[in-house]
C-alpha positions as CSV (number, residue, x, y, z in Angstrom):
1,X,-136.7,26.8,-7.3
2,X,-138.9,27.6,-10.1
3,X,-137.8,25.1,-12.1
4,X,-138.4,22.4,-9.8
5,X,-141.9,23.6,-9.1
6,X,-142.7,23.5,-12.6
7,X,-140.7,19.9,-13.1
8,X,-143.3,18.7,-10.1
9,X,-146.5,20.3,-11.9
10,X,-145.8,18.4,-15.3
11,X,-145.3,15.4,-13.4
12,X,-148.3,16.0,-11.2
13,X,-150.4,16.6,-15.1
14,X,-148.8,13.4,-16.5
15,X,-150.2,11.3,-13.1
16,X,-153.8,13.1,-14.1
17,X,-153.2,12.4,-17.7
18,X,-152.4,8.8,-16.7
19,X,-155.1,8.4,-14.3
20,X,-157.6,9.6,-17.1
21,X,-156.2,7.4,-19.5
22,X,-156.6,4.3,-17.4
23,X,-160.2,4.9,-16.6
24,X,-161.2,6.2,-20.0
25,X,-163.3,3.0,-20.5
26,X,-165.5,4.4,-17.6
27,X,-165.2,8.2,-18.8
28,X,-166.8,7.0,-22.1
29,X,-169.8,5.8,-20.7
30,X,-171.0,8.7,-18.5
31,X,-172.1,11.7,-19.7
32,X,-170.9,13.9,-17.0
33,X,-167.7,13.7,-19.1
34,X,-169.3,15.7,-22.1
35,X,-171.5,17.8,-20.4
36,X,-169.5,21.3,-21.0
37,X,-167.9,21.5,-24.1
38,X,-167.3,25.4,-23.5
39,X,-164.5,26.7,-25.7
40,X,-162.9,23.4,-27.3
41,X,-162.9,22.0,-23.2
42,X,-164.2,19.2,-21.7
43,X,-164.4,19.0,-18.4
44,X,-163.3,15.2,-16.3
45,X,-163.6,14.6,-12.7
46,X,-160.8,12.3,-11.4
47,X,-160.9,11.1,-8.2
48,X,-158.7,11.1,-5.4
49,X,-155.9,12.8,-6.9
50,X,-155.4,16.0,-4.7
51,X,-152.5,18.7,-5.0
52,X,-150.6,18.0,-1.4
53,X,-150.6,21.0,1.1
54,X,-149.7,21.8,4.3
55,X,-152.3,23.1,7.2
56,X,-151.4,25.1,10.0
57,X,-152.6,24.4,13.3
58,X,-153.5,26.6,16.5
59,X,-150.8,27.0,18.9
60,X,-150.9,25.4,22.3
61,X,-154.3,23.4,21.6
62,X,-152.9,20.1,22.7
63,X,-152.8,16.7,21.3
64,X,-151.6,13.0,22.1
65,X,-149.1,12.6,25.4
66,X,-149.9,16.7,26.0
67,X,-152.7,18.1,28.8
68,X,-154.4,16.5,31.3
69,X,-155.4,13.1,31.3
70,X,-155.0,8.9,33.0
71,X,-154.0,6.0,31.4
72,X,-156.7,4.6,29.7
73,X,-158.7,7.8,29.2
74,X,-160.1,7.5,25.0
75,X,-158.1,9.9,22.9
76,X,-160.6,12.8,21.0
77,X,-163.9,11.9,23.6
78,X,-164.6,13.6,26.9
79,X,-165.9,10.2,28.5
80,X,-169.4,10.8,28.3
81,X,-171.2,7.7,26.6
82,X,-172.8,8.3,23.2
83,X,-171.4,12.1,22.6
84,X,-169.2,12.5,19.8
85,X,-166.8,15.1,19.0
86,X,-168.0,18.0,17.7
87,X,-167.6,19.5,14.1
88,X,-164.3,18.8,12.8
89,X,-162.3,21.2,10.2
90,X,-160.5,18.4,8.3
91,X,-161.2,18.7,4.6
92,X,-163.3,16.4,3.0
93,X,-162.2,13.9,0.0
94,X,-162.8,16.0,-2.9
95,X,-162.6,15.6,-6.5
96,X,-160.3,17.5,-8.7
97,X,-161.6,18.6,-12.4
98,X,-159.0,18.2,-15.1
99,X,-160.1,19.8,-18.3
100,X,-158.6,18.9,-21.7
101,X,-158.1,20.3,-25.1
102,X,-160.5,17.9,-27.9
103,X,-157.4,17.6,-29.4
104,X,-156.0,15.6,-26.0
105,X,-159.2,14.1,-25.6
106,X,-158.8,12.6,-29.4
107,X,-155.3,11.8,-28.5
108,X,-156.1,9.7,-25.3
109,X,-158.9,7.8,-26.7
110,X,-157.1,7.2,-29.8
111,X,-154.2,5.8,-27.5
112,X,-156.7,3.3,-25.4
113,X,-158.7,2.6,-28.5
114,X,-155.6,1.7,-30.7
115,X,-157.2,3.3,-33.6
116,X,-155.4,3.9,-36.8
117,X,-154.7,7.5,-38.1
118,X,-157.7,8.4,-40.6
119,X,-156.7,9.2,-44.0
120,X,-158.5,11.4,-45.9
121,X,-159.2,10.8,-49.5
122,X,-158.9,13.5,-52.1
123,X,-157.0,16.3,-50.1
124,X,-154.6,16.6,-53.2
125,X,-158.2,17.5,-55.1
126,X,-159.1,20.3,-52.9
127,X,-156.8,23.4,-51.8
128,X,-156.3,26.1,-50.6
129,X,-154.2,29.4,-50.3
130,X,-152.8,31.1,-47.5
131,X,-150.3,33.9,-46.8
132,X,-146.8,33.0,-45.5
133,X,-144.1,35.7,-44.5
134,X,-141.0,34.4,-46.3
135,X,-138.6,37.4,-46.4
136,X,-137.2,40.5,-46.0
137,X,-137.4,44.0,-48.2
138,X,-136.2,47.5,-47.4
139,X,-139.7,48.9,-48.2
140,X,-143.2,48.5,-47.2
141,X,-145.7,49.4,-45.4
142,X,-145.1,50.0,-40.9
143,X,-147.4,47.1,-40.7
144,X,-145.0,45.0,-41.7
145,X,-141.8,46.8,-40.2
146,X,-139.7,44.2,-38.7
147,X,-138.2,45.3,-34.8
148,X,-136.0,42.7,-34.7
149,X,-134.3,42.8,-38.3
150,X,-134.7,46.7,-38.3
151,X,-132.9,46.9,-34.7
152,X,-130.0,44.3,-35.6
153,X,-129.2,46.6,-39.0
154,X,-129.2,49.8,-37.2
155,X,-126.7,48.1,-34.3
156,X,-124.5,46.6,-37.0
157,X,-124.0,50.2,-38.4
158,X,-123.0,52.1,-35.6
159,X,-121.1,49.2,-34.5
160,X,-119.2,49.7,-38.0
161,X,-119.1,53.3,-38.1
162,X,-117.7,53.9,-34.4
163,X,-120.7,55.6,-33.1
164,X,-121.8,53.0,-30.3
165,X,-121.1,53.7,-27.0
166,X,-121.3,50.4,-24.6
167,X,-121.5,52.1,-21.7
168,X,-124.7,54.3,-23.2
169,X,-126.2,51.5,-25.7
170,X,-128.5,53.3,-27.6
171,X,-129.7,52.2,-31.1
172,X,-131.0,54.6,-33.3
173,X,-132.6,52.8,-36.4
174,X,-132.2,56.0,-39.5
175,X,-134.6,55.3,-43.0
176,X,-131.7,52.4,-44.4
177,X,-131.6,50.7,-41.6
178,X,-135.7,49.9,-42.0
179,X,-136.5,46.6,-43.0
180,X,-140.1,44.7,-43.8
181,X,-141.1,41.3,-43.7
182,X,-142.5,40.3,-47.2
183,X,-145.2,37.2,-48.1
184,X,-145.5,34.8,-50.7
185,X,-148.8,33.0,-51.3
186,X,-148.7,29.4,-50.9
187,X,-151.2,26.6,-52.1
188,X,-151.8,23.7,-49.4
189,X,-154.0,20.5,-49.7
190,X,-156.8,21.0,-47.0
191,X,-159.2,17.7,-46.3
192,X,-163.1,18.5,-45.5
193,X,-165.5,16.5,-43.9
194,X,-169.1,16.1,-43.4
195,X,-170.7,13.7,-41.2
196,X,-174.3,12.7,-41.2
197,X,-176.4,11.4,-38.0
198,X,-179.2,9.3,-38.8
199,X,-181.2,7.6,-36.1
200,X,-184.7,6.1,-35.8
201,X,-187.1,7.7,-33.4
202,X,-189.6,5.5,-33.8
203,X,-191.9,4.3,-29.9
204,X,-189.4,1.4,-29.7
205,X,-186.3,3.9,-28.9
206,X,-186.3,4.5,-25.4
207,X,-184.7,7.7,-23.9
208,X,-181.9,5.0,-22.7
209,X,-181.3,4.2,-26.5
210,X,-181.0,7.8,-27.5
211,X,-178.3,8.3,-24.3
212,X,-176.0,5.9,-25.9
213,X,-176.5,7.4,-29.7
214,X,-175.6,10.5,-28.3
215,X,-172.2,9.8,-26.4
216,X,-171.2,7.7,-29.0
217,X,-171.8,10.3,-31.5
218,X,-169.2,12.8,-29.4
219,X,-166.4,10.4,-29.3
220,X,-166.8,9.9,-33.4
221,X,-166.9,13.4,-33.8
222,X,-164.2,14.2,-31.5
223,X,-161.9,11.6,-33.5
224,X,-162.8,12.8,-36.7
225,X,-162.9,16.3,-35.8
226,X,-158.7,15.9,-34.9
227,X,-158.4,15.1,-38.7
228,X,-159.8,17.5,-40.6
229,X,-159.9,20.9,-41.0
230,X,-163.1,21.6,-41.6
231,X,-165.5,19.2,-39.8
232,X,-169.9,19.6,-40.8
233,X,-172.5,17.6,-39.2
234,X,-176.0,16.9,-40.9
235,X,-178.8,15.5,-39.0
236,X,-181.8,13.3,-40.2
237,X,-184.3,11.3,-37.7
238,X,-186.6,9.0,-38.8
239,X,-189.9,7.1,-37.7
240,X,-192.2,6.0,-41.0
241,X,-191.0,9.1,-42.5
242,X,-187.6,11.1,-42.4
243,X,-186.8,15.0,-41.9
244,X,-183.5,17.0,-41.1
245,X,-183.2,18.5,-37.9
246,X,-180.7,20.5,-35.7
247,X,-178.4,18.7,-32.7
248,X,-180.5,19.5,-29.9
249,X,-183.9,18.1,-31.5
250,X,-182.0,15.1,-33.1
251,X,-181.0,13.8,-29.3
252,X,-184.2,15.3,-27.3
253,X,-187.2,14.0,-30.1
254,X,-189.5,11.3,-29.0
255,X,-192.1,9.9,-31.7
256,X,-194.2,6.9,-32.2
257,X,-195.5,4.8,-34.9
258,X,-193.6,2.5,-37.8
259,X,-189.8,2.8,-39.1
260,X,-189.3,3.1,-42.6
261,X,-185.4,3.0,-42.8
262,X,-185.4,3.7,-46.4
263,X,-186.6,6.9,-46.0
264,X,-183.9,8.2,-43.7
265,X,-181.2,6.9,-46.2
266,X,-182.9,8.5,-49.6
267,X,-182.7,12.0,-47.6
268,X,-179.6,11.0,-47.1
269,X,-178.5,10.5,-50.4
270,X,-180.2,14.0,-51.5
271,X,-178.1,16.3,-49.2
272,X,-175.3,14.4,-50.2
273,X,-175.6,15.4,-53.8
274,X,-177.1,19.1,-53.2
275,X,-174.4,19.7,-51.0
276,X,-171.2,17.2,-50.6
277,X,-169.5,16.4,-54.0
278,X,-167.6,13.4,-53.1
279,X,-164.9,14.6,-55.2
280,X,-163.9,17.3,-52.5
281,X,-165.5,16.1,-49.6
282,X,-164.7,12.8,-47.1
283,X,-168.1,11.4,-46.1
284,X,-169.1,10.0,-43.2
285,X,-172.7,8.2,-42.5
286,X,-174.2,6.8,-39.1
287,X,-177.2,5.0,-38.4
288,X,-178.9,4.1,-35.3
289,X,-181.8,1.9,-34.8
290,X,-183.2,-0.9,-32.5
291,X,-183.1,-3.1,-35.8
292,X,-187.1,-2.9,-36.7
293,X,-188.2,-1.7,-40.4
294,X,-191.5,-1.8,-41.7
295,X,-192.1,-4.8,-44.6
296,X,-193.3,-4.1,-47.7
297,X,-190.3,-4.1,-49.7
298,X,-188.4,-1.7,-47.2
299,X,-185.2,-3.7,-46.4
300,X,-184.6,-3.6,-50.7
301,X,-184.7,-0.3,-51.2
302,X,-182.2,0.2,-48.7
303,X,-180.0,-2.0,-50.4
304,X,-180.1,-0.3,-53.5
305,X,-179.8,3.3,-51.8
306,X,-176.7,1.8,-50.1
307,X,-175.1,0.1,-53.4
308,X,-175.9,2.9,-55.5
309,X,-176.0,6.5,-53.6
310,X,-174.1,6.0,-50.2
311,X,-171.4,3.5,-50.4
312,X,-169.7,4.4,-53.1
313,X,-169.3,8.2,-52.3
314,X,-168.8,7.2,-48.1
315,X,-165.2,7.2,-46.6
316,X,-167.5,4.8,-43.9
317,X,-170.7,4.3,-43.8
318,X,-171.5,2.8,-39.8
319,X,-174.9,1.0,-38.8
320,X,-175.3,0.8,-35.0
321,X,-177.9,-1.1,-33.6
322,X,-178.9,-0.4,-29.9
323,X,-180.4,-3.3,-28.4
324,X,-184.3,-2.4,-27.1
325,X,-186.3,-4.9,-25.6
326,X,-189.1,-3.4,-28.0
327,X,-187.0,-4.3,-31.2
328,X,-186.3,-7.0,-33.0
329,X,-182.7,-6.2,-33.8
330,X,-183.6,-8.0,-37.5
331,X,-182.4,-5.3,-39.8
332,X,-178.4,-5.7,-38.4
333,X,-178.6,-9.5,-39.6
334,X,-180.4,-8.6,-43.0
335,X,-177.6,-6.4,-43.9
336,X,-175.3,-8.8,-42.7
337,X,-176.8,-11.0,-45.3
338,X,-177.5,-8.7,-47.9
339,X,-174.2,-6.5,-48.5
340,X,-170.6,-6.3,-48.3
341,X,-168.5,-3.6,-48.6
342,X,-165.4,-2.7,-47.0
343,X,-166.3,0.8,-46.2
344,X,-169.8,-0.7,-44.2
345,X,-169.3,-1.9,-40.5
346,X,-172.0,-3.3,-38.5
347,X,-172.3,-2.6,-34.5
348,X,-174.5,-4.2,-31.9
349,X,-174.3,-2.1,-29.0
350,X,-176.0,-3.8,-26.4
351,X,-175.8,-1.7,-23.2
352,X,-173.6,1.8,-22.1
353,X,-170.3,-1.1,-21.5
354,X,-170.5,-1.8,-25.1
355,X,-170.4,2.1,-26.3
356,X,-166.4,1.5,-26.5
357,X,-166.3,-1.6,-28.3
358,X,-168.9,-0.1,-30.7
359,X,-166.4,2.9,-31.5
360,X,-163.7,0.6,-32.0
361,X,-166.0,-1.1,-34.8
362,X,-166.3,2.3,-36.9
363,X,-163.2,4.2,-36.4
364,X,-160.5,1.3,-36.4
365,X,-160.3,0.8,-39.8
366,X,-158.8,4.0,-40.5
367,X,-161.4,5.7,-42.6
């Protein structure tokens, strides 16, 4: 019996899994989906998928073809025009909450998305050392006393010498019979990354913009994230002039005035080199904007920062450009124009329904 109730839960979990799976397009766009993020869980409402149970009823209350009653009388009213029934006890449709490991998360959206495995560069480079119990020793320390191997020498013995008794099976483990697990150290590549978040917060970026920087930004970190061991994320915001700032101000600031997009990209740049050799580290760059820049010259010096300080140390460097009926969206073409790299992909993300297309852009080359 037990194991058919837990053949029917799996299957019940793999309809949820499905059911999430098939609307994940939808669950990508709302931001009830990441709003608890509580231990490594994310929390998603499914709808109408309940777990089936029975209700008991009172006894002798009635019900169709039982009581009193003519042909013709309406079933559930007394007769009397415009009075209902009275409060009911059905239950209500509900909605069940599922909640999901990242690691699932990554997995599902990887699985809808069709995105390639990333593969980290330099994890032969970088290394580290960890402790692995290997084998066994008659001495050491009772830390590391072994039950099982200890237990399986001392039955073995008096098996041997005579001295157990079947009917009264007790093992008495004496000092030869101790043994003790033993640990070699062992030297493993291990792949770090660091992403950095830029985004312009300039008076054209709306508080509708900023929505779709951050959901997008949870799904790239959530992808990434499952392929590294170590995951860091850097934030710079920008208007005419650029500063680092934590996660909750990067998503909650509002500013005015110009956009200088060089300066968010020559910060960039310098926390990269204090911090990020690109010998040991795999580097990851967003930037969001509505696509304006101030003139001047602006639009060149990111170009060189790109050619010489952030592509060629960048596993991916992403530009996503929210459309905002205050921006020009120029700055998308100009790169367009202006540079080509392999590890550079351009996004126009129009509207929340364009968020998944827009992930697909950065993660599905496999960076």
């Amino acid at each position: 019996m037990v194991k058919r109730i837990e053949r029917d839960r799996r299957r019940f979990d793999d309809i949820v899994r499905g059911r999430i799976k098939k609307e994940l397009a939808r669950h990508l766009t709302r931001g009830e989906l990441i709003g608890r993020r509580g231990k490594e869980l994310v929390s998603i409402p499914v709808h109408q998928i309940e777990i089936p149970r029975f209700r008991y009823g009172h006894r002798d209350m009635g019900g169709v073809g039982q009581g009193e009653g003519e042909v013709g009388t309406p079933i559930g009213s007394d007769g009397a025009p415009g009075i209902g029934p009275g409060a009911g006890d059905s239950p209500a449709e509900h909605l069940r909450e599922v909640e999901l490991s990242i690691q699932e998360l990554a997995e599902l959206m990887g699985e809808e998305l069709e995105l390639p495995r990333i593969q980290p560069k330099g994890a032969e480079s970088l290394r580290s050392v960890r402790n692995r119990y290997s084998g066994i020793r008659h001495a050491g320390p009772e830390s590391l006393r072994s039950f099982r191997r200890t237990y399986k020498q001392a039955l073995r013995r008096q098996i041997a010498g005579g001295s157990y008794d079947p009917r009264r099976p007790i093992v008495v483990p004496i000092r030869e019979d101790m043994r003790y697990r033993t640990w070699t150290e062992e030297s493993e590549p291990i792949a770090n990354a660091v992403i950095i978040y830029m985004m312009d917060v300039s008076g054209s970026m709306g508080n509708e913009q900023k929505e779709i920087v951050r959901i997008e930004s949870f799904w790239i970190d959530t992808w990434i994230r499952a392929h590294y061991e170590g995951l860091e994320t850097r934030y710079i915001i920008h208007d005419a002039a650029a500063r680092e700032v934590d996660r909750e101000t990067f998503y909650s600031t509002r500013e005015s005035g110009g956009t200088r997009i060089s300066s968010a990209y020559q910060l960039a740049a310098r926390i990269l080199e204090q911090d990020y050799p690109a010998e040991e580290w795999n580097i990851y760059l967003f930037h969001f904007s509505d696509g304006d820049n101030w003139g001047g010259g602006d639009d060149e010096k990111c170009f060189a920062l790109l050619r010489d300080k952030l592509l060629p140390v960048a596993n991916l460097f992403g530009y996503g450009q929210v459309e905002s009926r205050y921006g020009s969206g120029q700055f998308l073409h100009t790169l367009e124009s202006n540079i080509q790299a392999e590890n550079l992909v351009l996004s126009h993300i129009r509207d929340r329904d364009a968020i998944l297309g827009s992930i697909k852009d950065f993660l599905g080359k496999g960076r």
